[in-house]
C-alpha positions in Angstrom: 0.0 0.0 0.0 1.4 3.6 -1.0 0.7 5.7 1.7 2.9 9.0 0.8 5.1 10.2 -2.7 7.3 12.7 -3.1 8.6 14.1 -5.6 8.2 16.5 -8.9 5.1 18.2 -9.8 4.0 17.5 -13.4 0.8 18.7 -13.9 -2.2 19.7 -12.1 -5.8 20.1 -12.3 -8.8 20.8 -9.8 -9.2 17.3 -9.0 -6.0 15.7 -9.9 -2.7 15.9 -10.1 0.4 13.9 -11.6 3.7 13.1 -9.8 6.9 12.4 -10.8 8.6 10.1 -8.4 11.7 8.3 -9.8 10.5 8.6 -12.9 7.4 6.8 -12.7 4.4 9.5 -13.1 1.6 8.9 -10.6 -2.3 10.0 -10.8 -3.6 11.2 -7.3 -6.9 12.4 -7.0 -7.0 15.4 -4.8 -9.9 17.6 -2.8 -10.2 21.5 -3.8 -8.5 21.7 -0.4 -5.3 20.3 -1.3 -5.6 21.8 -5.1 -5.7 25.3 -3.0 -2.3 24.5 -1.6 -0.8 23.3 -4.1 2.6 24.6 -5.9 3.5 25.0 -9.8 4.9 22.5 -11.7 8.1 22.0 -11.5 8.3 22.2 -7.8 8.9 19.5 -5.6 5.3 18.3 -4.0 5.0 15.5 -1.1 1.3 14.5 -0.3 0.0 11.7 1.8 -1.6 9.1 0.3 -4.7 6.4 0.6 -4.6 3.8 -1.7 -7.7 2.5 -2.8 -7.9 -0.9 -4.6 -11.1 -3.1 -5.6 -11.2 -6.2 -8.0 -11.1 -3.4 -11.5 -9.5 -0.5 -9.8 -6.6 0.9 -8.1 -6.9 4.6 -7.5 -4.7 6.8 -5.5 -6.2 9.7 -3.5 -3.6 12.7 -2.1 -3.8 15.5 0.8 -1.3 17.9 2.1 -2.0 17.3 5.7 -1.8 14.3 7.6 -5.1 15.8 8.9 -7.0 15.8 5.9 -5.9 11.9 5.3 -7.4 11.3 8.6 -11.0 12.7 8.0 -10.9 11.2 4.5 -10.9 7.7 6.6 -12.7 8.5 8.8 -15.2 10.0 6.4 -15.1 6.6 4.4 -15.6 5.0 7.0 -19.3 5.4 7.2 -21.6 3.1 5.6 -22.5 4.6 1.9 -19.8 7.4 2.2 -16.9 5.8 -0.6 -13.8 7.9 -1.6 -15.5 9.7 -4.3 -18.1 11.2 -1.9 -15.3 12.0 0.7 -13.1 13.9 -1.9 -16.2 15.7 -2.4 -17.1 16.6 1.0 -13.6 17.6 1.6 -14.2 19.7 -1.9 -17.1 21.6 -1.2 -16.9 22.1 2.7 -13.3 23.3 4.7 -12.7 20.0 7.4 -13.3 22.9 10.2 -17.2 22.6 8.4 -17.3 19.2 7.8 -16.2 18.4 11.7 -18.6 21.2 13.0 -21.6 20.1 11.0 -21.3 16.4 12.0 -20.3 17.3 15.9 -24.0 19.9 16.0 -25.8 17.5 14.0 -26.2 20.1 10.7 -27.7 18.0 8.0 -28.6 21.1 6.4 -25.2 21.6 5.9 -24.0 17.9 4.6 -26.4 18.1 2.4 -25.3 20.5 0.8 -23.2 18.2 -0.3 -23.7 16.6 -4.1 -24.6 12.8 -3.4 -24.8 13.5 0.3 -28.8 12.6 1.2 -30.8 13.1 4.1 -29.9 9.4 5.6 -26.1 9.9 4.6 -25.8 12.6 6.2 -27.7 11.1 9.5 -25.1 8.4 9.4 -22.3 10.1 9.3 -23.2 12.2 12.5 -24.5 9.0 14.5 -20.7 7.0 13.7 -18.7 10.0 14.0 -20.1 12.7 15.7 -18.1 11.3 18.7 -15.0 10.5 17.0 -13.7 13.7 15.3 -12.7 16.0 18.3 -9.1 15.6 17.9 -9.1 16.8 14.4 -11.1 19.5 15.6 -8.6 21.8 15.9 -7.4 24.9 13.1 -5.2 24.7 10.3 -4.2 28.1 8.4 -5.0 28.1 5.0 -2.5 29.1 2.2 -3.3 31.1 -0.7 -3.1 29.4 -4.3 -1.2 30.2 -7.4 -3.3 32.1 -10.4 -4.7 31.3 -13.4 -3.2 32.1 -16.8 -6.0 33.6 -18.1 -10.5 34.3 -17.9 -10.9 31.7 -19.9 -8.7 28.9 -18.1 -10.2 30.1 -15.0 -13.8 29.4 -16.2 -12.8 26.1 -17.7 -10.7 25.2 -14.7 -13.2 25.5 -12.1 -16.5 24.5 -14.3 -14.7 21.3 -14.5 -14.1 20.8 -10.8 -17.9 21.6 -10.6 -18.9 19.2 -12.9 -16.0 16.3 -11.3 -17.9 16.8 -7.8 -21.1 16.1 -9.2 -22.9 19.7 -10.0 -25.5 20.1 -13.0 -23.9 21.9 -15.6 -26.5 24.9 -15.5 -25.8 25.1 -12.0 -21.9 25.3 -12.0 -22.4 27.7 -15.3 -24.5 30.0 -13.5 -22.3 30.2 -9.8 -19.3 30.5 -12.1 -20.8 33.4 -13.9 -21.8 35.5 -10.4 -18.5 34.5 -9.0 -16.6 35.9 -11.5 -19.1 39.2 -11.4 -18.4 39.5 -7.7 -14.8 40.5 -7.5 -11.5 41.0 -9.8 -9.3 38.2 -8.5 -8.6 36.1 -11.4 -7.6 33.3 -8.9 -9.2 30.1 -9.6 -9.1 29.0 -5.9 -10.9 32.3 -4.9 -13.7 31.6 -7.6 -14.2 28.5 -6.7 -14.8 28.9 -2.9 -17.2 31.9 -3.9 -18.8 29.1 -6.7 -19.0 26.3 -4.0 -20.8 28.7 -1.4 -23.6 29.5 -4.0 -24.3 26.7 -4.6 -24.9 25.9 -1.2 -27.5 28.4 -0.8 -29.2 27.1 -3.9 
């Protein structure tokens, strides 16, 4: 089981990145959360790693923080809660919001969540509501690098939408006010503003 690389940065997207280590290039799925910390590439990168193999797949899945790892499995987990829904959680809400909706019992707020349902979102507070206060505690958040251009922002973070399971319209339409609501041409920026409209939606 691969639990960490290190190495060179080759490419990166909103919900993936590739990694050069030894000169074998590896895939790793990573939350918004880790995107938003991530370097250019080029630079040397080390994330921590779950590795998650079935019968047809073997998929690696990346965090910057030994803390995020942690609330990924824990997150996981829960019955009906699979990677794909965890990198999404981890995606649309900061871990400060995941832990703080599941230790007050917010449903509202998990369900906010795409894929997260009313009975998901009951199970995870009755297996973990108990279990998460020593990840309960602040991490800073670092700034992100920013986009080349309007256009690669749009494209960017309309794909990250669409990867954590938005309608198109939706993720269009967030996108667009986003966008209208401030100057910074910083995909990271436009996508936490994107994420939080669509919450209220």
């Amino acid at each position: 089981m691969i639990a960490h690389l290190s190495g060179t940065l080759l490419a990166k997207q909103a919900t993936s990145v590739i990694l050069d280590v030894g000169g074998v290039g590896y895939e790793v799925t990573i939350p918004l959360s880790t995107f938003y910390e991530m370097e250019e590439p080029g630079a040397h990168v080390s994330l921590r790693i779950y590795t998650y193999v079935r019968e047809d797949t073997l998929q690696l899945y990346g965090f910057k923080t030994a803390r995020e790892r942690e609330l990924f499995l824990r997150l996981i987990s829960v019955s009906g809660v699979g990677p794909k829904l965890a990198i999404a959680m981890l995606s649309s809400l900061t871990a400060e919001e995941i832990i703080a909706a599941i230790r007050t019992s917010n449903l509202a707020r998990l369900t906010s969540v795409p894929g997260i349902g009313r009975r998901t979102a009951e199970r995870l507070v009755v297996e973990l509501r108990d279990k998460l206060a020593a990840l309960a505690t602040s991490e800073p958040a670092v700034a992100g690098p920013s986009a080349p251009s309007e256009d690669a922002l749009r494209e960017d973070t309309l794909s990250a939408l669409l990867n954590l399971g938005y309608p198109k319209a939706a993720a269009e339409k967030a996108i667009a006010q986003a966008m209208r609501d401030g100057a910074s041409a910083n995909v990271q920026e436009i996508l936490r503003r994107s994420l939080r409209l669509l919450a209220k939606a």
